[in-house]
Backbone as CSV, one residue per row, in Angstrom:
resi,resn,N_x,N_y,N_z,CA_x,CA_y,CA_z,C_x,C_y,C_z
1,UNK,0.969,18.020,-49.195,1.759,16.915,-48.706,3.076,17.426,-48.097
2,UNK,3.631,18.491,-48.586,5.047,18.875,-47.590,4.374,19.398,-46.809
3,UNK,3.458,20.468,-46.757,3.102,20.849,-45.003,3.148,19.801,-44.207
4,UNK,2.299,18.536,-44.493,2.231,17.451,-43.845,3.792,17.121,-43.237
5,UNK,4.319,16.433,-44.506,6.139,16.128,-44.188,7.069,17.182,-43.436
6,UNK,6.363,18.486,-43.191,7.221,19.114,-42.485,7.052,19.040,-40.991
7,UNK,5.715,18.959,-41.007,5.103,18.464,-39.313,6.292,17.049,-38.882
8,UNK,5.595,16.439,-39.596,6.226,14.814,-39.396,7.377,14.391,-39.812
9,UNK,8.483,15.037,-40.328,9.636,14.225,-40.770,10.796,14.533,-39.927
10,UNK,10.771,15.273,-38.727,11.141,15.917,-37.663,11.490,14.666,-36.398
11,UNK,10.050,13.726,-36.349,9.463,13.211,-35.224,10.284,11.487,-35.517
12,UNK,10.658,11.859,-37.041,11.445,10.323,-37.606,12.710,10.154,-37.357
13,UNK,12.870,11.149,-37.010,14.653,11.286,-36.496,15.010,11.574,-35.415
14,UNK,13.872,12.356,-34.425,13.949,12.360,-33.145,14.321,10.871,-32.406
15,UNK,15.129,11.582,-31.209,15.322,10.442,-30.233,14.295,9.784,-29.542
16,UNK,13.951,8.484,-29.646,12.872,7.538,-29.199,12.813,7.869,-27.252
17,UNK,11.846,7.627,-26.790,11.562,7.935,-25.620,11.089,6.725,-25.181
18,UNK,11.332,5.475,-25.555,10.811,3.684,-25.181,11.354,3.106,-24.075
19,UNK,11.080,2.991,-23.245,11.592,2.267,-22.195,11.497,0.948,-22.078
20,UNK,12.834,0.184,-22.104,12.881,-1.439,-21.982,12.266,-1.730,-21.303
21,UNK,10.600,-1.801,-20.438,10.143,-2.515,-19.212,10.246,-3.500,-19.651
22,UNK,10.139,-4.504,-18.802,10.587,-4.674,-17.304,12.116,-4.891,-17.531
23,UNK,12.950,-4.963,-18.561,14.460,-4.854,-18.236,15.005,-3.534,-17.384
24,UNK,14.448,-2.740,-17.900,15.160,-0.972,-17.702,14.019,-0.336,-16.429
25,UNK,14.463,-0.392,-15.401,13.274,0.123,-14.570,12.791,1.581,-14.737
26,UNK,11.988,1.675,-14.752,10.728,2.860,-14.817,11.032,4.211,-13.986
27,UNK,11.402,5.363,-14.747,11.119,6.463,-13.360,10.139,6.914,-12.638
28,UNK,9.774,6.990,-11.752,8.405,7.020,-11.381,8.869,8.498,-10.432
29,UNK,7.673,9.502,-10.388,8.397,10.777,-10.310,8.092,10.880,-8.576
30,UNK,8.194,11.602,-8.022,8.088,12.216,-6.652,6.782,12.063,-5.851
31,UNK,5.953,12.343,-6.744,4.427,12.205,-6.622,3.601,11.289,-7.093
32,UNK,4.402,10.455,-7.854,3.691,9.357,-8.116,2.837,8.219,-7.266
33,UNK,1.605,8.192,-7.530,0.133,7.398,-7.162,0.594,5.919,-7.143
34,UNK,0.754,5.196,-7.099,1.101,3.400,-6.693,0.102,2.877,-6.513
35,UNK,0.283,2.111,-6.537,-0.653,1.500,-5.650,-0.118,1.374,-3.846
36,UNK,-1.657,1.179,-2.974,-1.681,1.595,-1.599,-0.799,1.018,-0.806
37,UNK,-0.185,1.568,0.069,1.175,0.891,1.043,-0.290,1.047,2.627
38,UNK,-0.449,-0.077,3.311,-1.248,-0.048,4.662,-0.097,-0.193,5.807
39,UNK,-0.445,0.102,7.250,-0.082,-0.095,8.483,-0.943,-0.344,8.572
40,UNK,-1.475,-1.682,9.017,-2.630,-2.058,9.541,-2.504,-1.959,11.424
41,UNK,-1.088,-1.977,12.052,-1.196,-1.552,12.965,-1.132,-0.129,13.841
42,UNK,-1.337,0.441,12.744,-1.352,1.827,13.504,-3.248,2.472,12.903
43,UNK,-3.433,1.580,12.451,-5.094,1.932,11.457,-5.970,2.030,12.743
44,UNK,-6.928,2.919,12.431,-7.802,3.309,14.079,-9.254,2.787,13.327
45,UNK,-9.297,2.613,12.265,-10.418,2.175,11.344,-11.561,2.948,11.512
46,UNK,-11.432,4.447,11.273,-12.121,5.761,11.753,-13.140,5.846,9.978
47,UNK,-12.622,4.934,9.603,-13.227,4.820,7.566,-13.397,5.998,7.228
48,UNK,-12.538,7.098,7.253,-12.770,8.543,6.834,-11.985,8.023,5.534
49,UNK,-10.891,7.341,5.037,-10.695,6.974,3.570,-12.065,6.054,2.752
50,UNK,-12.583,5.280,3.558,-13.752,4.379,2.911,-14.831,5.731,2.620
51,UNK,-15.282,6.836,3.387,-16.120,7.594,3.225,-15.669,8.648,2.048
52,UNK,-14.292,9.068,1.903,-14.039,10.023,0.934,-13.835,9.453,-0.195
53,UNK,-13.596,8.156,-0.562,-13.040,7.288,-1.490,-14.892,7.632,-2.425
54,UNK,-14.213,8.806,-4.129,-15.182,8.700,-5.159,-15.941,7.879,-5.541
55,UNK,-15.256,6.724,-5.170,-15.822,5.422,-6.036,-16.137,4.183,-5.318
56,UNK,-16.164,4.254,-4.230,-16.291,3.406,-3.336,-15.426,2.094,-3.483
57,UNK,-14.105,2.685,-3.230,-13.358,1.190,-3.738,-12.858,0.826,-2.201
58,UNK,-13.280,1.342,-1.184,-12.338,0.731,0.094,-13.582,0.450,0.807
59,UNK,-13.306,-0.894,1.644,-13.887,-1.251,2.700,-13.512,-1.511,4.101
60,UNK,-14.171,-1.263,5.619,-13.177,-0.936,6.545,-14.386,-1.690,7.075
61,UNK,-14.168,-2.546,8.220,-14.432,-3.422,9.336,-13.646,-3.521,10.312
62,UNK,-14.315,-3.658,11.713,-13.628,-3.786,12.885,-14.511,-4.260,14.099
63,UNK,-13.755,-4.751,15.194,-14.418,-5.473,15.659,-14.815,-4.633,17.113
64,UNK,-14.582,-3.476,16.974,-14.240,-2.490,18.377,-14.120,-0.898,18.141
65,UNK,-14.059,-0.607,18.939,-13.313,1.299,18.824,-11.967,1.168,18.988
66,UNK,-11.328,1.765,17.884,-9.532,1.547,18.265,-8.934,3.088,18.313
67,UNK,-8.015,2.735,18.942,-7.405,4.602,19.208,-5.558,4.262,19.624
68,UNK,-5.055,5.031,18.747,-3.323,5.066,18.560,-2.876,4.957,20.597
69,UNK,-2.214,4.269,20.174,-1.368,4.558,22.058,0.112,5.266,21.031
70,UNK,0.238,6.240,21.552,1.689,6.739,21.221,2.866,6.751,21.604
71,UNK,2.648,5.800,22.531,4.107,5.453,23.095,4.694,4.491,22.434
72,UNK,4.004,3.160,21.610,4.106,2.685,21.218,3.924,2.134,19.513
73,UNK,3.575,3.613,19.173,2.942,4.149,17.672,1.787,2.817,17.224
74,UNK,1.538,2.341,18.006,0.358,1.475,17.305,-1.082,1.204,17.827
75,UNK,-1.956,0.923,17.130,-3.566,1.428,17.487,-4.187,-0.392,18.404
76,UNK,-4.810,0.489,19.533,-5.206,-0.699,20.724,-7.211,-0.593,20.544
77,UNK,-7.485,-1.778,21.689,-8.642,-1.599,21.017,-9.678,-2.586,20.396
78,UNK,-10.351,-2.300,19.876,-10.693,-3.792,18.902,-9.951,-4.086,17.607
79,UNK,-10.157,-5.375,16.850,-9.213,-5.274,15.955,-9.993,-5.237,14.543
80,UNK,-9.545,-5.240,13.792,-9.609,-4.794,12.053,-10.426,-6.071,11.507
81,UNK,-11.490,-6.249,11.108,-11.817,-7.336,10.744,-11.543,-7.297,9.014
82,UNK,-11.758,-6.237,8.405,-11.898,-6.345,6.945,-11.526,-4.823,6.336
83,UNK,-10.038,-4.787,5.627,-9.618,-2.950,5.205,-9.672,-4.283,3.537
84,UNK,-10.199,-3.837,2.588,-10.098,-4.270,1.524,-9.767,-3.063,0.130
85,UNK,-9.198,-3.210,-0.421,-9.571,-1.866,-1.798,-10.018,-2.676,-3.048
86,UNK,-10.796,-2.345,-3.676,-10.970,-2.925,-4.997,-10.514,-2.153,-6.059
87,UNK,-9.259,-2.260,-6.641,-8.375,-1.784,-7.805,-9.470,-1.737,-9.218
88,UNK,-10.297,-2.546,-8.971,-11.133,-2.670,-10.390,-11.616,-0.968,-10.420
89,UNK,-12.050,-0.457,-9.419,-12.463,0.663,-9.385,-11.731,2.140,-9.091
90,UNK,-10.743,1.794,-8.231,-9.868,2.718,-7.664,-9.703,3.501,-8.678
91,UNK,-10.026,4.887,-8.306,-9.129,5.627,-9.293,-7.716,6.972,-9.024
92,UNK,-6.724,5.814,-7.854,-5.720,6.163,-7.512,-5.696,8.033,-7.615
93,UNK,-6.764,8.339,-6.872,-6.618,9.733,-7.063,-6.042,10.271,-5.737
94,UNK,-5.622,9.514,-4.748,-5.450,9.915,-3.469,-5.646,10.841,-2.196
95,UNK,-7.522,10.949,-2.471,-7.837,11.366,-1.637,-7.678,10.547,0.139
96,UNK,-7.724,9.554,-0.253,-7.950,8.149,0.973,-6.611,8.422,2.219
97,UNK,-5.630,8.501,1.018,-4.302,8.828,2.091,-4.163,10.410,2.792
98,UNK,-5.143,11.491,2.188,-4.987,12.848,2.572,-5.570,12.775,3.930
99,UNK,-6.738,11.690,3.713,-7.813,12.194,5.132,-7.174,11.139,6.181
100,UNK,-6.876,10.363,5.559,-6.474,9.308,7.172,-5.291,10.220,8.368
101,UNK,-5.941,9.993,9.341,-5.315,10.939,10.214,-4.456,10.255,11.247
102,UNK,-4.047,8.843,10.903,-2.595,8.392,11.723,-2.105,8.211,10.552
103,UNK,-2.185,8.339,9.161,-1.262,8.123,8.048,-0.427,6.850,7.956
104,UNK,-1.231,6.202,8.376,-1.230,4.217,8.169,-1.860,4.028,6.355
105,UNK,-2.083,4.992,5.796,-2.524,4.873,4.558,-1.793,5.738,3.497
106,UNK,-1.404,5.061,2.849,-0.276,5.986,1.682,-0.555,5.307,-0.216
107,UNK,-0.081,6.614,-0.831,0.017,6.120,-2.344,2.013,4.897,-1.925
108,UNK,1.904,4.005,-2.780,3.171,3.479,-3.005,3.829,3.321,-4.510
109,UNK,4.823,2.875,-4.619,5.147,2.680,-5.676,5.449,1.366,-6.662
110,UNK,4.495,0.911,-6.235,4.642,-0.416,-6.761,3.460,0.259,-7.901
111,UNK,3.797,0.065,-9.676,2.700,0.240,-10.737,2.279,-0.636,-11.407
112,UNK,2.292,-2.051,-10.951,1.773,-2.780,-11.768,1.069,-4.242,-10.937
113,UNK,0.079,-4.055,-11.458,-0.672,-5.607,-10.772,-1.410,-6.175,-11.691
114,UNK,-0.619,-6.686,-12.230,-0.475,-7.887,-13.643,-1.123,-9.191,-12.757
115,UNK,-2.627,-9.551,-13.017,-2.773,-11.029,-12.815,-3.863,-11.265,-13.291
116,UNK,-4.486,-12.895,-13.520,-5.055,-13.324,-14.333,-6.652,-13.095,-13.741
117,UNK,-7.161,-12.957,-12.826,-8.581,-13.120,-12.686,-9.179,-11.274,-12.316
118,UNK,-10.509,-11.114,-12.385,-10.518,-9.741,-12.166,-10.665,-10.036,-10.485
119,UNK,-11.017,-10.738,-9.549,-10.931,-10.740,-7.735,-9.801,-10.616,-7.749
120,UNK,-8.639,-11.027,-8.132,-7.236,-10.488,-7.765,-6.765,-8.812,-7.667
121,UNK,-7.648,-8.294,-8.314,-7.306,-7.088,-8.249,-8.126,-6.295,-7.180
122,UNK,-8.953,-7.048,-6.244,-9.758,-6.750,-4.821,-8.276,-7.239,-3.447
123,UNK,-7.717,-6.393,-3.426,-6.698,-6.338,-2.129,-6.865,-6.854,-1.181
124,UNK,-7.241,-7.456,-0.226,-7.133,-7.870,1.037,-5.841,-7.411,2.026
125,UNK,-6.229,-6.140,2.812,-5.280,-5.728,3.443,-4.449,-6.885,4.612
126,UNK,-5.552,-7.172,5.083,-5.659,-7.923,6.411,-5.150,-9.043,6.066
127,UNK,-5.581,-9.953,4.983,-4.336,-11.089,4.525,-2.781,-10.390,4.348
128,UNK,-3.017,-9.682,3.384,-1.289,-9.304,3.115,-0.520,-8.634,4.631
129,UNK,-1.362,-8.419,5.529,-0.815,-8.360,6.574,-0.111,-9.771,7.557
130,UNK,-1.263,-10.597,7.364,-0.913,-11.922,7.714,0.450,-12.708,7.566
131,UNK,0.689,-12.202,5.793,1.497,-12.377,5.211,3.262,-11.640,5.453
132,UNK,2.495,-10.717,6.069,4.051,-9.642,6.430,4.032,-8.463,5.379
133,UNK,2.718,-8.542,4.759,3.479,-7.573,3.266,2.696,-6.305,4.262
134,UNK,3.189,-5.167,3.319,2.246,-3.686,3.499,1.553,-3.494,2.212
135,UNK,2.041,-4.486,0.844,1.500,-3.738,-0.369,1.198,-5.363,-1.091
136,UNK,0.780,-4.837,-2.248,0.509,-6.143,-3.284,1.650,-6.537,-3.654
137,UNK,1.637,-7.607,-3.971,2.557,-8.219,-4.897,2.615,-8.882,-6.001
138,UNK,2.793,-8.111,-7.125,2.471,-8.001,-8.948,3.018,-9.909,-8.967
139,UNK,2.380,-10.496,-10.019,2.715,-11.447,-10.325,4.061,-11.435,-10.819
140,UNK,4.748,-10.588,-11.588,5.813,-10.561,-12.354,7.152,-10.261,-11.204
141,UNK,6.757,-9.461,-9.841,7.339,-9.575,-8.861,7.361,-10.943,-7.898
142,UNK,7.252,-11.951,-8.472,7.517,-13.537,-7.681,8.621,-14.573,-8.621
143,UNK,8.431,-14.117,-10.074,9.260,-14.927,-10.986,11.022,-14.824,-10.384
144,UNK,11.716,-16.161,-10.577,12.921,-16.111,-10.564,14.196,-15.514,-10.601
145,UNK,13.916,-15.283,-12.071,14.893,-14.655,-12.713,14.541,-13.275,-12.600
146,UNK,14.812,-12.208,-12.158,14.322,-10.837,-12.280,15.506,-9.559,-12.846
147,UNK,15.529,-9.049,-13.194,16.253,-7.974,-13.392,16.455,-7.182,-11.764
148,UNK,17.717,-6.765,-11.986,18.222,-6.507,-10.477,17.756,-4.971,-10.239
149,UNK,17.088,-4.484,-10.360,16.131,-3.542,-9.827,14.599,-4.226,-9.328
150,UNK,14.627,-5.011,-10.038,13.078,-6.033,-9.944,12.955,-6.804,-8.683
151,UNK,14.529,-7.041,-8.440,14.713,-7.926,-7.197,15.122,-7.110,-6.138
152,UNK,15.844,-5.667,-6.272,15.950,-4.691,-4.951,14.706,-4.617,-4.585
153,UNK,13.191,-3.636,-5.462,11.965,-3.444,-5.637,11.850,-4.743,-4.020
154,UNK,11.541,-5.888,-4.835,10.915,-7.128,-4.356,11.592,-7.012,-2.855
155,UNK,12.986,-7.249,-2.846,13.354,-7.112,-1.309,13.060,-6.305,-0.566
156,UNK,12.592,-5.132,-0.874,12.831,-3.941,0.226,11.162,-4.087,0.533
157,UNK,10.202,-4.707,-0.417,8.606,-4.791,0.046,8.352,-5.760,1.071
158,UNK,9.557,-6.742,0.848,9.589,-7.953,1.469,9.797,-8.071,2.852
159,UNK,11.033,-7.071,2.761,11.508,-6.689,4.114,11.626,-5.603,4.777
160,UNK,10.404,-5.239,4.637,10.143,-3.556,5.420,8.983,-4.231,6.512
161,UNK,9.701,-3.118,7.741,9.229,-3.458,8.989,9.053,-5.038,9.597
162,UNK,9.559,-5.946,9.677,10.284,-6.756,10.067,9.854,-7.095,11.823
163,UNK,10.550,-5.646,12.417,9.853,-5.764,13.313,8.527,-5.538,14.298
164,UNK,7.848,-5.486,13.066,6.257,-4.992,13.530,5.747,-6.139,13.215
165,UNK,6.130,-7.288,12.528,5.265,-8.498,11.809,4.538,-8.898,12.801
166,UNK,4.614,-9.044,13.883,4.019,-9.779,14.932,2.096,-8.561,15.444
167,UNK,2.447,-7.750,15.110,1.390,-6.261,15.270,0.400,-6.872,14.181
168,UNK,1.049,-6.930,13.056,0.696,-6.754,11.611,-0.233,-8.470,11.401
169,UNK,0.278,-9.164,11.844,-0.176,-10.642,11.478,-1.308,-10.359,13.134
170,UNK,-1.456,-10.368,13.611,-2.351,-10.538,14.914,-3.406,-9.356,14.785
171,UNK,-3.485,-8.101,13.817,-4.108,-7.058,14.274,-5.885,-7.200,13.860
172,UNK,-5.992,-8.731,13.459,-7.908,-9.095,13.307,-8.485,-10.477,14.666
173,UNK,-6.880,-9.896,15.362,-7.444,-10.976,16.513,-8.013,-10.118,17.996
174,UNK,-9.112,-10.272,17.887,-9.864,-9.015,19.242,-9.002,-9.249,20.374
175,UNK,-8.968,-10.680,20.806,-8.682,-11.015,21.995,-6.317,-10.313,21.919
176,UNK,-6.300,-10.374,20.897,-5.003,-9.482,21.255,-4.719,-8.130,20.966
177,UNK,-5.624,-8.182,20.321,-5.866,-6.281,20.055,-6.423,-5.853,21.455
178,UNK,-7.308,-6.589,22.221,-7.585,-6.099,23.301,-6.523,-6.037,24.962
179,UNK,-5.560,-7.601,24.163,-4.594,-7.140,25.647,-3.796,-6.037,25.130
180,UNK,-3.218,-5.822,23.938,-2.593,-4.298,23.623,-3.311,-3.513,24.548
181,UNK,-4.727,-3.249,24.557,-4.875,-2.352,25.084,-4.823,-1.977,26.581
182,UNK,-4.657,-3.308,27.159,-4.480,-3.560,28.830,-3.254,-3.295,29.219
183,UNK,-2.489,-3.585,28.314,-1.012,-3.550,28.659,-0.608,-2.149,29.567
184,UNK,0.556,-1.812,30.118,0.818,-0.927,30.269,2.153,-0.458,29.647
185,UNK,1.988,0.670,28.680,3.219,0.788,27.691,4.357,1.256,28.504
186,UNK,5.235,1.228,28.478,6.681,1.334,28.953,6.418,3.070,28.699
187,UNK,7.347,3.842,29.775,7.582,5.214,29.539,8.982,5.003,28.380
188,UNK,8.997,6.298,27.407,9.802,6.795,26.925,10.976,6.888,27.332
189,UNK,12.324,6.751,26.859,13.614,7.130,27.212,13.469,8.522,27.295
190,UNK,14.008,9.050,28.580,14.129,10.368,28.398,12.819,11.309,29.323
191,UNK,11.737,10.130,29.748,10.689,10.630,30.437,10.980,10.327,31.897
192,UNK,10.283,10.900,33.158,10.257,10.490,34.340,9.060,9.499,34.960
């Protein structure tokens, strides 16, 4: 019994390592896995993340061949009918974001998607695009009252890229994914 008490009576007086969530926000380290941040307008829907994805948690639809114009960093073309992930399965290992090759696909940092049914945890890129978002939005991130990291968090998801909403909400409509592609993009500052 003291071998025992000598292991363990150490660990009773040590300093606790508990973090107040959701009062005390979370460190989340450098490399930390999130859940997925999309550009749905720069997405060429090439499904090299739907094909490498272990577990088959992503789905990619489109209504066309799409390909980046770079003058304007965003993908022309046909448009996106269906980028979905299903979280039930994901196993945030981030291969999906290595292979995508306009890097419209990223780990984020949002860690929690707290909600009541298991389809809630099936993403709909293409809505939350509709919506203006790039990422999910945790149930516990809509309540009122929030702790003021809870509510920076919330603003900065809220209001990132701003001015792409118009790309982002239109990019499952063919007929404007296709004048993107008619258009003629403006030269560069700085070009002849």
């Amino acid at each position: 019994m003291a071998a025992g008490l000598k292991v363990t009576l150490p660990y009773h007086f040590a300093r606790t390592v508990v973090v107040q969530y959701p009062d005390v926000e979370p460190t989340l380290q450098a490399r930390y896995r999130g859940f997925h941040t999309y550009q749905i307008e720069r997405c060429i829907a090439c499904e090299a993340c739907a094909k490498v994805c272990p577990s088959g948690s992503i789905r990619v639809g489109k209504s066309g061949p799409r390909k980046i114009d770079k003058s304007r960093d965003v993908a022309v073309g046909g448009a996106i009918t269906e980028y979905k992930i299903d979280y039930q399965t994901c196993l945030f290992c981030g291969m999906c974001t290595e292979v995508c090759p306009t890097g419209c696909l990223r780990m984020g940092s949002i860690h929690d998607n707290s909600c009541y049914r298991r389809e809630d945890l099936v993403a709909d890129f293409v809505q939350l695009a509709k919506e203006g978002r790039r990422t999910i939005e945790p149930i516990w991130l809509t309540k009122k009252n929030l702790p003021d990291w809870a509510a920076r968090v919330r603003d900065y998801w809220r209001n990132l890229d701003q001015d792409r909403r118009e790309w982002m909400a239109r990019a499952d409509d063919p007929q404007y994914c296709a004048e993107l592609a008619r258009q003629i993009a403006p030269p560069k500052e700085g070009t002849p």
